[in-house]
C-alpha positions as CSV (number, residue, x, y, z in Angstrom):
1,X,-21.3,-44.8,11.3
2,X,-18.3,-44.4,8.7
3,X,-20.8,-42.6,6.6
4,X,-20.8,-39.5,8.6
5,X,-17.3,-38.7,8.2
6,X,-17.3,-38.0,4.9
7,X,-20.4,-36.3,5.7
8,X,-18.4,-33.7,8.3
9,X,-16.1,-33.0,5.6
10,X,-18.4,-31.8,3.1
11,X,-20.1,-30.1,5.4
12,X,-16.7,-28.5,6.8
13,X,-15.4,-27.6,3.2
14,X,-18.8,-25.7,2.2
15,X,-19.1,-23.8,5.5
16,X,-15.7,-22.6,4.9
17,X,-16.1,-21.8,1.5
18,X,-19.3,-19.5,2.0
19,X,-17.7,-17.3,4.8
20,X,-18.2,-14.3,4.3
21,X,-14.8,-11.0,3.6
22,X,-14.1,-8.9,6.2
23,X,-15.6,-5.8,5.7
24,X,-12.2,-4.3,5.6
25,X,-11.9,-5.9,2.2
26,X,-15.5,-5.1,0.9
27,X,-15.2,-3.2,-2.5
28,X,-11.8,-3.7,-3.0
29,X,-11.4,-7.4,-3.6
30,X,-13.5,-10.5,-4.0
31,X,-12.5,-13.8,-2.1
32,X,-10.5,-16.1,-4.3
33,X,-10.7,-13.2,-7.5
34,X,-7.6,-12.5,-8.7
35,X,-6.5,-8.9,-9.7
36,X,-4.2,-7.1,-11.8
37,X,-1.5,-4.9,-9.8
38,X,0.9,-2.3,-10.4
39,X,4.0,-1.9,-8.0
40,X,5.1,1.9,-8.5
41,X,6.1,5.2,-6.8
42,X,4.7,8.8,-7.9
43,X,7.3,10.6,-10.1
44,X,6.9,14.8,-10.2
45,X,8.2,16.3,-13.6
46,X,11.5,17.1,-13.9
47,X,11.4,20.3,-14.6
48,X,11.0,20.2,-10.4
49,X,14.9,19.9,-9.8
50,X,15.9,23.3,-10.4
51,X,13.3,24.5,-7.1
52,X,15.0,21.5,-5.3
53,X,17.7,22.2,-5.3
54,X,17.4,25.6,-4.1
55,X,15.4,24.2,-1.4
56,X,18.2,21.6,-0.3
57,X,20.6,24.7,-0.6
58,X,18.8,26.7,1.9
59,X,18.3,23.8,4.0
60,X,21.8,23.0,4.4
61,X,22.5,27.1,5.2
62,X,19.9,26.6,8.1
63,X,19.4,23.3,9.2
64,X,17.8,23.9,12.6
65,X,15.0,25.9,11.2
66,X,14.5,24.5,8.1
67,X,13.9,20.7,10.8
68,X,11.6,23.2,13.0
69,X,9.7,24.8,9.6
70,X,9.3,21.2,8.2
71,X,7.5,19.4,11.3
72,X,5.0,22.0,11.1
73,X,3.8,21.0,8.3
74,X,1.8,17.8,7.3
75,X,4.2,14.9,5.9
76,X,4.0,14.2,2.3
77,X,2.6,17.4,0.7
78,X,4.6,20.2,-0.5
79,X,6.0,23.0,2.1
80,X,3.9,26.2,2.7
81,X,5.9,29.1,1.0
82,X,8.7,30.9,3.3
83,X,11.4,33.2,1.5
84,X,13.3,31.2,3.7
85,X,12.9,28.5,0.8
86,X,15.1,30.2,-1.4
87,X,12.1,30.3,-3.3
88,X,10.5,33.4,-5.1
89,X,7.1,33.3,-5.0
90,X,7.0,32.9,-8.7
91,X,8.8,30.0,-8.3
92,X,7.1,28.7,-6.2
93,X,4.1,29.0,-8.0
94,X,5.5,27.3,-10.7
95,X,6.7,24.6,-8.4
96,X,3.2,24.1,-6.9
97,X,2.4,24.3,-10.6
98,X,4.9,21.3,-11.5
99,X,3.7,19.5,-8.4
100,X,0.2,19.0,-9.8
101,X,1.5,17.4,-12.6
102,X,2.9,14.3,-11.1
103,X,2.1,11.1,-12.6
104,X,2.2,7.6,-11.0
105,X,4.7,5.0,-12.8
106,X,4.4,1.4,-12.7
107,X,7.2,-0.4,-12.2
108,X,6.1,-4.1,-12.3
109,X,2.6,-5.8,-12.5
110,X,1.7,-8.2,-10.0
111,X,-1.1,-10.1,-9.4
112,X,-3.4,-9.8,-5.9
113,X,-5.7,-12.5,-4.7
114,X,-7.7,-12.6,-1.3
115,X,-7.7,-16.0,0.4
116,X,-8.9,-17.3,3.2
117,X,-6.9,-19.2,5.5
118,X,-7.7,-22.5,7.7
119,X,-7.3,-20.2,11.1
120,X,-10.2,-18.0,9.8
121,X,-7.4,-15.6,8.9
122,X,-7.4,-13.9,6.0
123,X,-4.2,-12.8,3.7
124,X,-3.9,-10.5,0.1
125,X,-1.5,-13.0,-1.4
126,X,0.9,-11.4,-4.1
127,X,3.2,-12.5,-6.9
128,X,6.8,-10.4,-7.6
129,X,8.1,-7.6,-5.2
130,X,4.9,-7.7,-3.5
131,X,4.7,-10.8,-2.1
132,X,5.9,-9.3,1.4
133,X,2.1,-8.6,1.7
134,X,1.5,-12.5,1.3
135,X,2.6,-12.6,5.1
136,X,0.6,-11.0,6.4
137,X,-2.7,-12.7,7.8
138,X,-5.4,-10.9,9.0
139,X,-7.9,-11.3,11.7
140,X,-11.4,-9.9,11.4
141,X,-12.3,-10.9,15.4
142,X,-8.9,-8.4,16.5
143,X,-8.8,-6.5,13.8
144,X,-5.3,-7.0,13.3
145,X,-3.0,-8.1,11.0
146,X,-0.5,-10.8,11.7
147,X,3.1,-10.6,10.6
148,X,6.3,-12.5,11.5
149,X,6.9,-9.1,13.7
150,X,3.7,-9.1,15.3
151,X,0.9,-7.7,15.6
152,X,-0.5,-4.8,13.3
153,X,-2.6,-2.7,14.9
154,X,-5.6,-0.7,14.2
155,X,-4.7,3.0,14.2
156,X,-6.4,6.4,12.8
157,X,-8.1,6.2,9.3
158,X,-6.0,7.9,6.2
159,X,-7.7,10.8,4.3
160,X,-5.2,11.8,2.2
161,X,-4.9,15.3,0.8
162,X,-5.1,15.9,-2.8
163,X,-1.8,17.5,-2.4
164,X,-0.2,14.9,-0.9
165,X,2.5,12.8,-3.0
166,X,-0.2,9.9,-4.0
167,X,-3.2,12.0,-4.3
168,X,-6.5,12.0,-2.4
169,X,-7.0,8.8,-1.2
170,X,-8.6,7.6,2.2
171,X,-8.2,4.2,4.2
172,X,-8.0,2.1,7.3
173,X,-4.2,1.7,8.4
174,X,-2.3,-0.9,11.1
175,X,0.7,-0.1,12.7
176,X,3.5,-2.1,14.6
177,X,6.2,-1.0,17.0
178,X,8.6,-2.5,19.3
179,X,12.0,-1.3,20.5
180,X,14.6,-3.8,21.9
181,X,18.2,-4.0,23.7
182,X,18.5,-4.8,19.6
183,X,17.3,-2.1,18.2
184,X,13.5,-1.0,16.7
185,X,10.9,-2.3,14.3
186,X,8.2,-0.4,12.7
187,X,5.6,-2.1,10.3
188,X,2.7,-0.3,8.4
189,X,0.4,-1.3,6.1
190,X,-2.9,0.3,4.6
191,X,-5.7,-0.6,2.1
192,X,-8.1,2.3,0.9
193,X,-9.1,3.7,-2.4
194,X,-8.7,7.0,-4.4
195,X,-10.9,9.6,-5.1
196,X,-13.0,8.8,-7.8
197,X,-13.6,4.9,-7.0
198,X,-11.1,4.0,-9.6
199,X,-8.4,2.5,-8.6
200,X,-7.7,1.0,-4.8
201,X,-4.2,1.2,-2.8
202,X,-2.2,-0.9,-1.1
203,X,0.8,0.3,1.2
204,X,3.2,-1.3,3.2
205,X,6.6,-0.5,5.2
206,X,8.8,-1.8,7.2
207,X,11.8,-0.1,8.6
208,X,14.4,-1.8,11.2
209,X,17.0,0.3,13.0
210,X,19.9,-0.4,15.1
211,X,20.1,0.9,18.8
212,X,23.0,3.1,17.2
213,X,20.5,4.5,14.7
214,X,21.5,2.3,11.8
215,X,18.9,2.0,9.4
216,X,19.2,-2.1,8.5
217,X,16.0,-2.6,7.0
218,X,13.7,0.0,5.2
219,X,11.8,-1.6,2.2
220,X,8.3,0.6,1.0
221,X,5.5,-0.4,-1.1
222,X,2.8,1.2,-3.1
223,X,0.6,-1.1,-5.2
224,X,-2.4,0.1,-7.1
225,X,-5.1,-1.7,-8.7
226,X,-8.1,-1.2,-10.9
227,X,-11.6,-1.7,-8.9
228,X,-14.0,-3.7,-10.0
229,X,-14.5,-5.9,-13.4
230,X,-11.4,-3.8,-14.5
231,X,-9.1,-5.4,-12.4
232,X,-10.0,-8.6,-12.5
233,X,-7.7,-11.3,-14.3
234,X,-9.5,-12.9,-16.9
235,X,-9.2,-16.9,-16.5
236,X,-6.5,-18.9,-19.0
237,X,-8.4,-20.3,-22.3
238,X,-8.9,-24.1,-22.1
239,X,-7.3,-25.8,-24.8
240,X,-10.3,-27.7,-24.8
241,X,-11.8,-24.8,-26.4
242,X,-9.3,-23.7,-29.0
243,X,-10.6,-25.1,-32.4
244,X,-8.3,-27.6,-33.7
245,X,-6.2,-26.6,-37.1
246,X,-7.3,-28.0,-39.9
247,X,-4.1,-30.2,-41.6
């Protein structure tokens, strides 16, 4: 009966093998494919600074309304006009104008790979500053993802705004919270695509704040990638098949 042990493992190793991405996953990454990454942040023109400043001017002269004026609107886009902005409203044209014109810079290329784990987890693992993704493992039967905080979970889909500062993009998102005698801990993280079917996004945060208020821990990510064949790495030559040099 030793035979069948051997057997078991085979059949163990082939089972596992075949399973099948979350859906989560599906049309962003392929299991064990790996894919070229960009870590960056958006970066409006400079030509921007002058309206900003006038903005941050009239801010400090009226901090309570500018706070009220500012949770009205939706985070991450740019501020309906007020002439409270300090603004003119040719100027703010032109700032809209400017706004458009924001470009996203890459700050270090990474590579992306979706593994399965032994658990039945699944994890994105990453190379440089985005290997903070690599811990996080998630769980198709929950729908969570699993980090050394917690638990991540599922929250409202993104549809981004084209206005908003990384474009018009939509996803699923996963959230963790927890507030302590020690303080609190938020972690996010989000995986959806622009508009256009280009490119796909990854974004991550976690933030960590004393009970005073104390902001210990606040580290951001934004990670875009090229979807489909694009994106993929293209494997190493084998040095089997590079032609020898004639002497």
């Amino acid at each position: 009966m030793k035979f069948l042990a051997p057997l078991l493992v085979v059949s163990l190793v082939t089972s596992f093998a075949a399973a099948e991405a979350p859906k989560v996953f599906s049309g962003l990454f392929q299991q064990d494919v790996p894919v070229k990454g960009q870590i960056g942040m958006v970066i409006p023109p400079k030509e921007m600074d002058k309206y900003l400043a006038k903005v941050e001017s009239a801010a400090r002269k009226d901090p309570k309304w500018f706070r009220e004026f500012s949770k009205q609107s939706k985070p991450g886009i740019p501020l309906p006009y007020d002439e409270r902005l300090g603004l003119t409203k040719e100027e703010y044209a032109d700032y809209l104008a400017l706004w458009n014109k924001r470009e996203f810079k890459a700050m270090e290329e990474v590579m992306l790979n979706l593994r399965q784990s032994a658990g039945g987890t699944w994890s994105i693992t990453s190379t440089g500053g985005a290997s903070t993704i690599s811990t996080l493992r998630y769980s198709e039967k929950e729908d969570v993802f699993r980090s050394p905080n917690g638990d991540l979970k599922r929250i409202d889909d993104i549809k981004a705004d084209a206005n908003s500062i990384l474009g018009e993009w939509s996803g699923a998102e996963w959230k963790f919270e927890e507030e302590t005698g020690l303080g609190k801990t938020k972690e996010n993280v989000a995986l959806g695509r622009f508009a256009g079917n280009q490119y796909g996004i990854i974004v991550y945060r976690v933030q960590e704040l004393s009970t005073e208020g104390t902001r210990l821990l606040d580290k951001s990510l934004v990670v875009r990638f090229p979807l489909g064949k694009t994106g993929q790495a293209k494997p190493a030559a084998s040095k089997a098949a590079t032609p020898a040099k004639k002497k």
